[in-house]
N, C-alpha and C positions, 0 to 999 in steps of 0.2 A: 320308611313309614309313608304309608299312603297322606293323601291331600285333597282333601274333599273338593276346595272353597277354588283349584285352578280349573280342576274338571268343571264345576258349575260354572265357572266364567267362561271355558270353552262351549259347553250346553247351551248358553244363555245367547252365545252369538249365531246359533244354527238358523234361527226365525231372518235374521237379518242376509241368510244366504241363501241364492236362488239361482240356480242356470234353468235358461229363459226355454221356453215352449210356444213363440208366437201364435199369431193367431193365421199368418200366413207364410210364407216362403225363408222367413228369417229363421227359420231352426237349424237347419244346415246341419242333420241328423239325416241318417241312411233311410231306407224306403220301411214302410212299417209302421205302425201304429205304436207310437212310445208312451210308454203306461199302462198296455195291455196284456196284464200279467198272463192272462190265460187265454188270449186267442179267440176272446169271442166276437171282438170288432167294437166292443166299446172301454173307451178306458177308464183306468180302476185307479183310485189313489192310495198312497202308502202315505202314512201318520205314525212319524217317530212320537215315542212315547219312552224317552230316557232315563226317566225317574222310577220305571217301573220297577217293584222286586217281583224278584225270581226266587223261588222257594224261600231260602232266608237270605239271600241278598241282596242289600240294600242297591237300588241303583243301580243295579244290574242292567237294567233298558228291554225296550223291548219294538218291535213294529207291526202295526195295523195295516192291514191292506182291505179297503173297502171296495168291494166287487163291484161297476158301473152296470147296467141293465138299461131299457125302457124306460124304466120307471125312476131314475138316478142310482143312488145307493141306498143302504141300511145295515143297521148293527147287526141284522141277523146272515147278511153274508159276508163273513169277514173272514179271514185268518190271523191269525196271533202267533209273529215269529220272535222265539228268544235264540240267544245261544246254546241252550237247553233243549233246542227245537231236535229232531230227526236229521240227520245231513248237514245240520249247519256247524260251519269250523267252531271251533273253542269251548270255552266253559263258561257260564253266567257267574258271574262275581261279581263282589262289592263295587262299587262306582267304575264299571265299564262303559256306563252311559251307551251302551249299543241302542242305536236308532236316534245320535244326537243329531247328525246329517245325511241326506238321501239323495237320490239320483237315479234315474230309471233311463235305461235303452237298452237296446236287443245287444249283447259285446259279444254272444257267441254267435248271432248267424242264425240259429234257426226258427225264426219265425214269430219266435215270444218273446215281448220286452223280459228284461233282468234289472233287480234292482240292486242299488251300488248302497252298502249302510255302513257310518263308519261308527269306532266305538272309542271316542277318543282319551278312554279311562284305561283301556287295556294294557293291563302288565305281561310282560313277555317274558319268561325266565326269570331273572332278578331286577329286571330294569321295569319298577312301575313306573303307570301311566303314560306308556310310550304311546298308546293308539295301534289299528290296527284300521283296516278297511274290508270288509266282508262282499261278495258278490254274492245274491240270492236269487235261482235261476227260475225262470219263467218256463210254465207247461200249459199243458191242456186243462189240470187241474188247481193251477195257479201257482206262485214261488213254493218251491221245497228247495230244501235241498242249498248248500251254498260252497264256496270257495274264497280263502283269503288271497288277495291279491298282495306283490311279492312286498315286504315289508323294506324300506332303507334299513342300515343296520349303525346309521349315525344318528338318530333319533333322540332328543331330549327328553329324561324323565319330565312326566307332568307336563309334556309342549304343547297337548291336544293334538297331535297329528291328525287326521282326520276331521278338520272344525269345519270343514265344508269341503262340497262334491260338485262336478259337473262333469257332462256327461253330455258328446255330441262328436260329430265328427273334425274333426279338428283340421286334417290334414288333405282333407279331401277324397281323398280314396273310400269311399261309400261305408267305412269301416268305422262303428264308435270308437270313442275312445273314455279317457275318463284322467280327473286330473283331482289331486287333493292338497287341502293346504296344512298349514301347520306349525307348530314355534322350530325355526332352524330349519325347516324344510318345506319346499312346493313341491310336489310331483304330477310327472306325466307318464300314464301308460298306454301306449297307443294300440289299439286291434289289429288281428283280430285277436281274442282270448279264447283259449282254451278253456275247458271244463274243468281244468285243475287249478285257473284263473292267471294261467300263463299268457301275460301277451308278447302282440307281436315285439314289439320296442319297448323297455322302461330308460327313463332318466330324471334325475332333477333338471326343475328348470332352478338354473344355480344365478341369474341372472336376477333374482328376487330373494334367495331365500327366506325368512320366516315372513308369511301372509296367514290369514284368518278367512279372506273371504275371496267368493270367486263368483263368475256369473260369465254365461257363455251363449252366444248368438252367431249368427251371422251381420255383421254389418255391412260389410261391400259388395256383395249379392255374387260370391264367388262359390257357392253352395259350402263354404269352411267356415265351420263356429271361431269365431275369433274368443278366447279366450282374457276375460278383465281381470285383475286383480286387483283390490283397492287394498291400502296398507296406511295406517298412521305412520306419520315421521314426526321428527321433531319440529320441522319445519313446515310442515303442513300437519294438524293435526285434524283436520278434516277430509281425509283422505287423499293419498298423493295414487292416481288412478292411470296404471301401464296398462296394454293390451297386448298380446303377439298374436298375430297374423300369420297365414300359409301362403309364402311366394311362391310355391311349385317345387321350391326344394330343403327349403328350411322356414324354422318360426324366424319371422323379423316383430322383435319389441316397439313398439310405439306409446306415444305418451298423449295426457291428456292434460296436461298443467293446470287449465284452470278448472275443471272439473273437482267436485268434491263429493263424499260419500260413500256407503257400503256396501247396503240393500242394493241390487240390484237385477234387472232383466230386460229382457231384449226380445221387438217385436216392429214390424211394420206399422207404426202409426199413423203416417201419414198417407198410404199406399202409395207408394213408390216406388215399392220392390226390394229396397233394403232395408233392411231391419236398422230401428232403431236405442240407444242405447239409454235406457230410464234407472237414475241415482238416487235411492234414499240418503239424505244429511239430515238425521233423526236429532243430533245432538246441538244443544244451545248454542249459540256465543257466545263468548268467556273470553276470558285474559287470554286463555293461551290457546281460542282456536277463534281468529276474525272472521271468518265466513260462516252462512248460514243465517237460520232465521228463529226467531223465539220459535218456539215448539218445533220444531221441524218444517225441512222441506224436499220435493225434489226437484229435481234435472232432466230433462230432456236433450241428448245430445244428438239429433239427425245425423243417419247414415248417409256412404255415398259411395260409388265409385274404388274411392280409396279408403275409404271408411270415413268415422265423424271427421270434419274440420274442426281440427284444435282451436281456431282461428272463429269459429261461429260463436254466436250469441244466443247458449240454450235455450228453453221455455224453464222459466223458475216458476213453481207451485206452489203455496204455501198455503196456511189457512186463514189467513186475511188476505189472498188474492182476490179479487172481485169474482164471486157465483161459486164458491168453495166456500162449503157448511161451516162453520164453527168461528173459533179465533183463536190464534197462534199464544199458546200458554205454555209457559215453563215444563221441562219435563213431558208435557204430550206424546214425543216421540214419533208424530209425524212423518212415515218413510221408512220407520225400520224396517218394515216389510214390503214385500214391491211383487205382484205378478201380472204379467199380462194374457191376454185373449179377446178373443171378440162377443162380448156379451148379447149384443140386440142383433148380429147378422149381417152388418151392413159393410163389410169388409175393412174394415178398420181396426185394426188393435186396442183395445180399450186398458185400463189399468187401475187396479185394484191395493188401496192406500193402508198399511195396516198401522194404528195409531194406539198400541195397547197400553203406554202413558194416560190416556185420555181420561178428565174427570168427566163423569154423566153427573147433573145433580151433585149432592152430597156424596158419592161414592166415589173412590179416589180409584185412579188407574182401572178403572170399568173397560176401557178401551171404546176402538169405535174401528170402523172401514170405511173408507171414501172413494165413490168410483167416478173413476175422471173417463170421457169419451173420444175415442179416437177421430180426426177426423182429416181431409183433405187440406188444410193447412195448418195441422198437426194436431196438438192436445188442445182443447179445449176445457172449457170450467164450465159451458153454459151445458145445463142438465147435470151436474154434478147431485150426486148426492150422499152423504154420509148415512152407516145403519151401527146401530147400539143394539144392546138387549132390551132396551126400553123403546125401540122402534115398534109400531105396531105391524104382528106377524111374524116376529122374531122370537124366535125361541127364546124362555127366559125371564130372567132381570138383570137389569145392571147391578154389578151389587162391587162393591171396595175387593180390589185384587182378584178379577176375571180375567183379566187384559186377554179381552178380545181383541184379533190384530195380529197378536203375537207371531203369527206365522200367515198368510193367504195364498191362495194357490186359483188361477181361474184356469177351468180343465173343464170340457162337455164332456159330461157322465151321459147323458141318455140321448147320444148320436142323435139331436133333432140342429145340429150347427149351431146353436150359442152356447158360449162359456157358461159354466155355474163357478158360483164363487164358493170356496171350500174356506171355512176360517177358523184359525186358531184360536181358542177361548183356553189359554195355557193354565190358568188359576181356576177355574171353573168348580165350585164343591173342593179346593183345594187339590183336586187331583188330576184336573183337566176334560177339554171336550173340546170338538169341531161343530161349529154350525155349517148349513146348508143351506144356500138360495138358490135356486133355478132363474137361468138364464134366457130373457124374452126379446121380442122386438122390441120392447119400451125398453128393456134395462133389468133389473133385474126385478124379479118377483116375491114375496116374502107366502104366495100362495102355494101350498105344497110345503114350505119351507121345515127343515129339519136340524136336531141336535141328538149325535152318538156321542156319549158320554164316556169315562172311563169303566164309569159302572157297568157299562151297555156292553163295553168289551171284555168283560170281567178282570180288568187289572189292579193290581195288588200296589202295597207302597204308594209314595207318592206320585209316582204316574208319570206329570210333566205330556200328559197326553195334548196330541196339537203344537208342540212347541216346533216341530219341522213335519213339513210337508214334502213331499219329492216333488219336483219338477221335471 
C-alpha cells in the first residue's frame, strides 16, 4: 500500500538542498555554462513542481524550466517536463513526486547542460516508493528527451532515494559527476555518462549510508567539488556535517564536528580563491537539539588549502545579529534554504537567506529572504536586507501559507554579471510560484521584478511549484 505522508516529508526537504553554483572559481564543475539547457549562453532555471498532476495522477510531479534571455525570464518561454513527456523514462503516477530534487551539468559531454530530477515516490515493479533518478538531456532546443540513471537494487520501500542531488566534478578529471541521497543509501556515479545514462563508475558511498541532504563546492581550490553531507544523529541532532575530498586517487571523508545544519552551499566569499562552506540550522533549540538559535541560523565555514579548519570559529548569522532585518522567532525557519552568487558585481559571493516560517504581520508562515553581502573579510550584515510580498515592488501579498523562501536559487539570467534572485513562494494561491529580482550594483532590485505562477505554467493538482530549484 502506497504512503503519501513519507513521500511528502521527502518533498518537503528538497528546498533545504542545494549543490552550490559560486559566484567564482569554487564550482569545480567542467568547462561550460551549467544551466544552459539550450546553448544559447544564458542560463535557464529548472523549478521542480512535485505536487503536480498528470492526467489523473495525483502527485505525479512535474519540471519547469524557464528559458534565461536579455531580458531574464518569463512564463511564456518555458517547457513542462512530466514522465508523460516524449523520451522521458517511466510513467506519471500517483505520488512519484518527479521534480522533488534537481541538479544541472553537462554528464554527456556535448556542449549542453543536462538536468539531474529525481522522483523519490517511484515504485519499481512491486517495490513502492523506492525512487528513481531521471537525467534530462540538454539541446539546441532545450531538455527532451531523458535516461534513468542505474538504480541500487537494495533500496528501501518509501526511503525517498532521490531526496536530494548534486552535480559537479568530484574527482577531478574535467568530468561531471552526480551523487544522491536517500533512507539506507548515498550514491555516486561518476562520468562520463552515456545517453543511456550509463556512467563511467557507479557505487555506494557505504561509509554514510542513509542521508537526506547534500551540497557540493569546491573548498580547497583543487578544481574538485568536495561533496557535504549533513545527517541528524542521535547525538547530534543538529546535523553531524562529513565531507569527502579527491586526493588524486580516492575520496578521503573528513569531518566537521562542530558544524551544524542542512541547507547548504558553497561559494568564494571572501575572495580568496576557495570556496567557502555556508550551513543553514533552520531548527530551534529544544531538549533534544542544544545548538542553534530561536528562528534559525547560519554558518559560515572559510575554505582553505585543505579545506574548512575544523578548528576555526565560523561567522554565525541569525536574525537578532546586529544589521540583520527582523528578530529570531520560533518556527521562522531562518536557513532552510541557502544559495549563493554575486548579486551587485563586486566579486564577492553574496547569499541569499530563505526563511518560509516567517510571520509578515498577521499572516503566519508568509515567509521572507534575507541577502547577506560578501565581502574581503568575509560575510557581512551591514547592507543586509530582507524582501516579503509586502516589500514595495514585490510581486504580490503576504498572505498565511506562501512561504516565500521555501526554495532560493541566485543564478544571472540576462548575462549582464550580477546574480538575480529566483524564490520559492511554495503555498502561493495553494499551488505555488517563483518570484524574480534582478540583480544590480546596489543589490538587488524589485524594478522589473517578476512572479511565474503555477497558473502561468498551466499546472494541474496541487502543484508544490517552486519548492526545488536546480542549482
Amino acid at each position: 500500500m502506497r504512503k503519501p505522508t513519507l513521500l511528502l516529508a521527502a518533498t518537503l526537504t528538497t528546498g533545504l538542498l542545494t549543490a552550490a553554483l559560486p559566484a567564482t572559481t569554487a564550482t569545480a564543475a567542467p568547462s561550460g555554462l551549467s544551466g544552459d539547457f539550450n546553448g544559447d549562453g544564458y542560463r535557464d532555471v529548472a523549478i521542480g513542481a512535485a505536487g503536480t498532476q498528470v492526467g489523473s495522477a495525483q502527485l505525479a510531479g512535474a519540471v519547469v524550466v524557464l528559458y534565461g534571455s536579455s531580458s531574464g525570464v518569463s512564463a511564456a518561454r518555458r517547457t513542462v517536463i512530466t514522465q508523460n513527456s516524449a523520451g522521458v523514462p517511466g510513467t506519471a503516477e500517483e505520488l512519484d513526486g518527479f521534480g522533488s530534487a534537481l541538479a544541472a551539468g553537462d554528464l554527456d559531454g556535448d556542449g549542453y547542460s543536462d538536468l539531474v530530477v529525481s522522483a523519490p515516490g517511484e515504485t519499481i515493479g512491486d517495490r513502492d516508493g523506492v525512487g528513481s533518478v531521471t537525467v534530462l538531456w540538454g539541446g539546441k532546443s532545450g531538455l527532451s528527451g531523458g535516461a534513468t540513471l542505474p538504480q541500487p537494487s537494495s533500496l528501501a520501500e518509501w526511503g525517498g532515494f532521490g531526496s536530494a542531488l548534486a552535480a559537479g566534478d568530484f574527482d577531478g578529471d574535467g568530468r561531471y559527476d552526480v551523487t544522491a541521497t536517500g533512507q539506507s543509501h548515498t550514491r555516486l556515479w561518476r562520468g562520463p555518462f552515456t545517453r543511456t545514462g550509463t556512467p563511467a563508475i557507479q557505487s555506494s558511498v557505504g561509509e554514510l549510508g542513509t542521508t537526506y541532504e547534500v551540497t557540493a563546492g569546491d573548498l580547497n581550490g583543487d578544481r574538485a567539488a568536495e561533496r557535504v553531507y549533513p545527517f541528524a544523529t542521535d547525538a547530534d541532532q543538529g546535523g553531524d556535517v562529513d565531507y569527502f575530498t579527491w586526493t588524486g586517487t580516492r575520496f578521503a571523508m573528513k569531518y566537521l564536528p562542530n558544524a551544524d545544519g542542512f541547507a547548504g552551499s558553497v561559494a568564494d566569499i571572501n575572495g580568496d580563491g576557495y570556496g567557502d562552506l555556508v550551513l543553514g540550522d533552520h531548527q530551534d533549540p529544544s531538549r533534544y537539539k542544544a545548538s542553534g538559535h530561536k528562528g534559525g541560523q547560519i554558518s559560515v565555514w572559510y575554505g582553505g588549502p585543505n579545506g574548512p579548519d575544523p578548528a576555526q570559529q565560523p561567522t554565525l548569522i541569525n536574525q537578532d545579529t546586529a544589521g540583520v532585518p527582523g528578530t529570531g522567532e520560533a518556527d521562522d525557519l531562518f536557513g532552510v534554504a541557502l544559495s549563493t552568487g554575486d548579486i551587485n558585481g563586486d566579486g564577492y559571493a553574496d547569499v541569499a537567506v530563505g526563511a518560509h516560517g516567517e510571520d509578515v504581520g498577521s499572516a503566519r508562515d508568509a515567509g521572507s529572504v534575507t541577502i547577506l553581502f560578501g565581502s574581503a573579510s568575509g560575510l557581512k550584515t551591514s547592507g543586509a536586507k530582507s524582501y516579503t510580498q509586502n516589500t514595495s515592488g514585490v510581486p504580490g501579498t503576504a498572505e498565511t501559507g506562501d512561504d516565500l523562501g521555501q526554495s532560493v536559487r541566485l543564478v544571472d539570467l540576462d548575462r549582464n554579471g550580477k546574480a538575480d534572485l529566483v524564490a520559492g513562494v511554495g503555498g502561493e494561491n495553494g499551488h505555488g510560484a517563483v518570484t524574480v529580482l534582478r540583480g544590480s550594483a546596489s543589490g538587488l532590485t524589485t524594478s522589473g521584478a517578476k512572479s511565474v505562477t503555477a497558473a502561468d505554467v498551466a499546472l494541474k493538482g496541487n502543484g508544490n511549484f517552486g519548492w526545488a530549484i536546480a542549482q
